[in-house]
C-alpha positions in Angstrom: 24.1 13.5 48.8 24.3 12.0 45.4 21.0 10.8 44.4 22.0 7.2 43.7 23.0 7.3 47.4 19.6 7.9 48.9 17.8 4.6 48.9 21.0 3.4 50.1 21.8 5.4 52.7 18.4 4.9 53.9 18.4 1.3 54.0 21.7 1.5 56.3 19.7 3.7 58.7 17.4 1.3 58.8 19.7 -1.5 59.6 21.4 0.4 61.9 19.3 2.6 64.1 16.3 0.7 64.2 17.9 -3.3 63.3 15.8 -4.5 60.5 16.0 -7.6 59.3 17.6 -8.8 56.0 14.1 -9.4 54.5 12.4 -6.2 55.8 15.2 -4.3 53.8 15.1 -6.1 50.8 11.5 -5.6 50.6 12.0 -1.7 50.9 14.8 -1.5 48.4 12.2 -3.4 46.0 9.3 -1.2 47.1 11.6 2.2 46.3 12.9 0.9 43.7 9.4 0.8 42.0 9.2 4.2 43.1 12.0 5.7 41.5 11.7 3.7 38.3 7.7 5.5 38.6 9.3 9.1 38.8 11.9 8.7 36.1 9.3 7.8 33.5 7.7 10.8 34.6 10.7 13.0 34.1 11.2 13.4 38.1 13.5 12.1 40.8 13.7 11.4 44.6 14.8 14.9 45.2 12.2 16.9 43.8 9.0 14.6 43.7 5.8 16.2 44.5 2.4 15.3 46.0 1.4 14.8 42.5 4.2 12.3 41.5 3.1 10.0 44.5 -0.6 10.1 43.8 0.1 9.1 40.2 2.6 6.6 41.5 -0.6 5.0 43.5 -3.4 5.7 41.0 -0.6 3.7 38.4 -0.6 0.5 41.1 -4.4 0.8 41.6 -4.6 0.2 37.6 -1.7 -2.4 37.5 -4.2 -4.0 39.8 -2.1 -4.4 43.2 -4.2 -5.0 46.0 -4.7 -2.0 48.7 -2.4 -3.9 51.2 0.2 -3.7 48.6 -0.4 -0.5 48.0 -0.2 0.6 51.6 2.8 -1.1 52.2 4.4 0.2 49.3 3.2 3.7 50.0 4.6 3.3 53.6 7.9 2.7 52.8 7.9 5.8 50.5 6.5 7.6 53.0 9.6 6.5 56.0 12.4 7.3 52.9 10.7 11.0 52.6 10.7 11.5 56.7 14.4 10.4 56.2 14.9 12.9 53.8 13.5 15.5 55.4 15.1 14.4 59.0 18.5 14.9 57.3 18.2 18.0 55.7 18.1 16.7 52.4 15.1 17.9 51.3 12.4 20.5 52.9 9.7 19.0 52.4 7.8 15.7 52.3 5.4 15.0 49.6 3.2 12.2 51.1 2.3 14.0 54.1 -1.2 14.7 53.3 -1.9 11.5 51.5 -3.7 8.7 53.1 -3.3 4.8 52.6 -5.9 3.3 51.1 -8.3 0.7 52.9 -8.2 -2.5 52.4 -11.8 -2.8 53.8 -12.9 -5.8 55.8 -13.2 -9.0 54.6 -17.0 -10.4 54.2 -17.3 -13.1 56.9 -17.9 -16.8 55.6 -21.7 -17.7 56.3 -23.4 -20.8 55.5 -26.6 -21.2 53.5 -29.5 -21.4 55.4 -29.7 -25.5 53.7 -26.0 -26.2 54.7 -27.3 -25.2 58.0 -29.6 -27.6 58.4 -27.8 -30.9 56.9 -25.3 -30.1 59.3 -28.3 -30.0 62.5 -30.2 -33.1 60.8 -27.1 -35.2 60.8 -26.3 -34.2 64.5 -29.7 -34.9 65.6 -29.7 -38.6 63.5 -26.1 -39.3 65.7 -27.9 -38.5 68.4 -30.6 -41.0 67.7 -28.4 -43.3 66.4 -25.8 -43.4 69.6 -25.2 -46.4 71.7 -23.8 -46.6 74.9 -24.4 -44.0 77.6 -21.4 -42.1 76.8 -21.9 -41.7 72.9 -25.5 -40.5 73.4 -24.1 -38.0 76.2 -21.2 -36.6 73.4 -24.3 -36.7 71.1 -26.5 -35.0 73.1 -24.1 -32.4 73.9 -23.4 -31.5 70.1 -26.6 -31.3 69.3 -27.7 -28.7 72.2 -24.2 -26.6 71.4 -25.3 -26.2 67.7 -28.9 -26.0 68.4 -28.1 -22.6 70.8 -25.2 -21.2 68.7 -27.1 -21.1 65.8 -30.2 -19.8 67.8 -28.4 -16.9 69.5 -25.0 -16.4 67.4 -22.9 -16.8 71.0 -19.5 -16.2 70.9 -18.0 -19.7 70.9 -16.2 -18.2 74.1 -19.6 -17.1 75.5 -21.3 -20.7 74.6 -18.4 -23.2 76.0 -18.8 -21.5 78.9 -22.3 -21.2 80.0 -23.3 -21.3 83.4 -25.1 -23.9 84.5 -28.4 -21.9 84.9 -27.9 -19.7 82.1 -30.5 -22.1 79.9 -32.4 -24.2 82.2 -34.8 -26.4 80.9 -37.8 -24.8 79.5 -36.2 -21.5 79.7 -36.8 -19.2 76.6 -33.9 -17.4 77.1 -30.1 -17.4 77.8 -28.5 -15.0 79.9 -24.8 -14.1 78.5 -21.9 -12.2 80.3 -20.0 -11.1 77.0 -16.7 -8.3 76.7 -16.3 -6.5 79.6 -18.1 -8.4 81.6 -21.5 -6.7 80.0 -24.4 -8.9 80.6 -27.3 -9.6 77.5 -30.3 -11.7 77.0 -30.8 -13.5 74.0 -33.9 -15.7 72.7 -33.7 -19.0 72.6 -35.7 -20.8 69.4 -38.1 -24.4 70.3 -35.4 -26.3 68.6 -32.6 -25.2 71.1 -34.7 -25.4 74.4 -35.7 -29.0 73.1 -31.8 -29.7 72.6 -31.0 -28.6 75.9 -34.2 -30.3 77.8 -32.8 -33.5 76.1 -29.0 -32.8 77.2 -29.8 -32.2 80.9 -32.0 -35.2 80.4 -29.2 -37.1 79.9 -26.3 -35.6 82.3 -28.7 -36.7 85.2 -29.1 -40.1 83.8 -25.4 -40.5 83.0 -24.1 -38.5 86.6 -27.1 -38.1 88.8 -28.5 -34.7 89.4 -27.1 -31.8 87.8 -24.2 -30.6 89.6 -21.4 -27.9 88.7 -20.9 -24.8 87.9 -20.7 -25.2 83.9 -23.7 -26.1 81.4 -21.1 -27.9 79.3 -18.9 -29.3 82.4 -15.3 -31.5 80.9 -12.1 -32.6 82.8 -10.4 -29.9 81.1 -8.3 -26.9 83.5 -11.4 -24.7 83.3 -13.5 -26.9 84.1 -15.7 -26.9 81.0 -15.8 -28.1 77.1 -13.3 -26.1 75.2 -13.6 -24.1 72.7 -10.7 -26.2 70.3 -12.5 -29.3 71.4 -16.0 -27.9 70.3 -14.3 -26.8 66.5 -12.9 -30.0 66.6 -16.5 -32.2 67.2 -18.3 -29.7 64.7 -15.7 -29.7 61.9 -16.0 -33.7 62.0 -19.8 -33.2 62.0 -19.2 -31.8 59.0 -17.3 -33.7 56.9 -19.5 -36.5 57.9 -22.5 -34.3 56.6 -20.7 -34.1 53.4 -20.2 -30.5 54.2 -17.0 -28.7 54.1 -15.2 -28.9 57.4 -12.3 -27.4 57.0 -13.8 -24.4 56.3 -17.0 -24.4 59.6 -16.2 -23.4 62.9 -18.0 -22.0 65.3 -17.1 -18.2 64.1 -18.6 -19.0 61.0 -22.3 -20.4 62.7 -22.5 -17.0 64.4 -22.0 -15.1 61.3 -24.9 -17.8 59.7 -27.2 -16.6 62.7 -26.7 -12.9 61.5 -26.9 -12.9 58.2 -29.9 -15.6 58.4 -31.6 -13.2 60.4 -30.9 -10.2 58.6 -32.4 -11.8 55.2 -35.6 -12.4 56.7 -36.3 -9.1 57.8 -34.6 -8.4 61.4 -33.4 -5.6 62.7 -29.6 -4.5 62.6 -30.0 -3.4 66.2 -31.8 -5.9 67.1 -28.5 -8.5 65.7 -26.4 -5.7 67.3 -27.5 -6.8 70.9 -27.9 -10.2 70.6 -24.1 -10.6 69.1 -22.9 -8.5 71.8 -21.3 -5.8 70.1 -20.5 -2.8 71.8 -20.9 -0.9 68.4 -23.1 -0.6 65.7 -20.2 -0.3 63.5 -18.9 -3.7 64.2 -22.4 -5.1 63.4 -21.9 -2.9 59.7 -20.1 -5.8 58.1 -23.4 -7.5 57.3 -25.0 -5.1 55.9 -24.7 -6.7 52.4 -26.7 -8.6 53.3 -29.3 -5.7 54.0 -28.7 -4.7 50.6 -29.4 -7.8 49.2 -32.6 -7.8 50.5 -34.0 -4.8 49.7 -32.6 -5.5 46.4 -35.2 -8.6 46.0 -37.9 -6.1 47.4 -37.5 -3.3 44.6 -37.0 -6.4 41.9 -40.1 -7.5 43.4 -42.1 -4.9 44.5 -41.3 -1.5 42.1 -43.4 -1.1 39.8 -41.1 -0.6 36.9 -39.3 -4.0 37.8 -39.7 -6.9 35.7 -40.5 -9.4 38.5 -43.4 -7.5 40.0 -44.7 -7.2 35.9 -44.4 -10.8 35.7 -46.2 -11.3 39.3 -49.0 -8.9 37.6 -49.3 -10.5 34.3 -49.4 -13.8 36.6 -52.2 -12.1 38.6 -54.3 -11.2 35.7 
């Protein structure tokens, strides 16, 4: 086969055999393209390309500055043209099979300062105050003690909405959680968030009698209890009304604020391991910039050959 032909004849396999859409094979005829374009200023073609050609093909993106998703994808489709060689006989051999993609890595999650943090709990605990009618101060109250426990035990929102009703009594220093797979933790709860939910249940007697239900957070809703889109909704508009970005809290991003928060002042990464829930210590991993932060400020501090513990000596002498 002529080697004009390949990318071509590829591209109708594609469309063929396996019914790719319009898009997905223009964006492989753009993606070799680049490819062949690459070997030709190196002196090579299609046909006899080696391991070598396609790790300076990649090492040439990664200085262009494409991303590691683009690199991947644009690796991938390299990599399906070379099987297709090699399925048809065309060549012997295919010279990205021992070369990996490269990671993209995982994003760092969004976290709120620990200030942002509380604007947003002292403006849900003035609505509160402020509230008239029975009704208001009951949505108030409710806010106010989902907040006060997410941000005291980085629940899943999944896990919060839908606490049992005895899960956090009143007076209770803890919250008993069925998480994934049905595996059950204990996580502390902080003053603040056995106050908010004193004050709630305080409230859903005087608004409904005694306490009845299965759900902590009961609602007319099919399951029975507060959902989780109606809880992102209430705490986005929270908020924006405490001047903070809404569109870009949720409830995701308080349980990443509990983490990190707790990491900075010195807890343990297993520790935040059980009390998120994760099955893996890996998962937990993704804050551990925050760890390095930290003991950043302690060497700056503390090593003697830093220049803030001289300055805390000169200030000491």
């Amino acid at each position: 086969m002529a080697e004009g032909h390949l990318i071509e004849a590829f591209l109708e396999m594609l469309a063929v055999e396996r019914g790719a859409a319009a898009n997905t094979l223009a964006a492989y005829e753009r993606d070799l393209a680049r490819y062949q374009d690459q070997l030709i200023r190196r002196g090579r073609t299609l046909l006899i390309a080696d391991e070598t050609d396609v790790r300076a093909w990649i090492a040439g993106m990664g200085r262009g500055g494409a991303k590691p998703s683009t690199v991947s994808r644009r690796l991938s489709a390299a990599r399906q043209f070379h099987r297709f060689l090699l399925a048809e006989g065309t060549r012997g051999d295919d010279p990205t099979q021992a070369i990996e993609s490269p990671r993209a890595g995982r994003p760092l999650p969004k976290v709120l300062s620990e200030r942002d943090v509380e604007t947003l709990i002292a403006r849900a605990h003035r609505e509160r105050a402020d509230a008239g009618g029975a009704r208001a101060r009951l949505r108030a109250a409710r806010l106010v003690c989902l907040i006060e426990i997410l941000y005291a035990t980085g629940l899943r929102v999944s896990e919060l909405v839908s606490l049992p009703r005895g899960a956090a009594g009143a007076g209770e220093p803890v919250v008993m959680v069925t998480g994934k797979g049905g595996r059950e933790r204990m996580v502390p709860l902080t003053d603040a968030a056995i106050d908010a939910v004193a004050a709630y249940l305080q409230l859903v007697r005087q608004e409904r009698g005694a306490v009845q239900g299965r759900w902590l957070f009961a609602s007319s809703s099919d399951s029975g209890h507060l959902t989780r889109q109606r809880f992102a909704q209430e705490l986005k508009a929270l908020a924006a009304r405490a001047g903070l970005d809404g569109g870009a809290l949720s409830p995701h991003v308080l349980r990443h604020a509990f983490a990190s928060h707790l990491l900075a002042h010195g807890a343990d990464l297993r520790a935040v391991q059980q009390m998120l829930g994760h099955a893996d210590i890996s998962t937990t991993q993704i804050y551990t910039h925050v760890l390095a932060d930290r003991l950043k400020r302690i060497v700056q501090k503390s090593h003697p050959l830093s220049a803030g513990a001289d300055i805390d000596r000169r200030n000491a002498g």
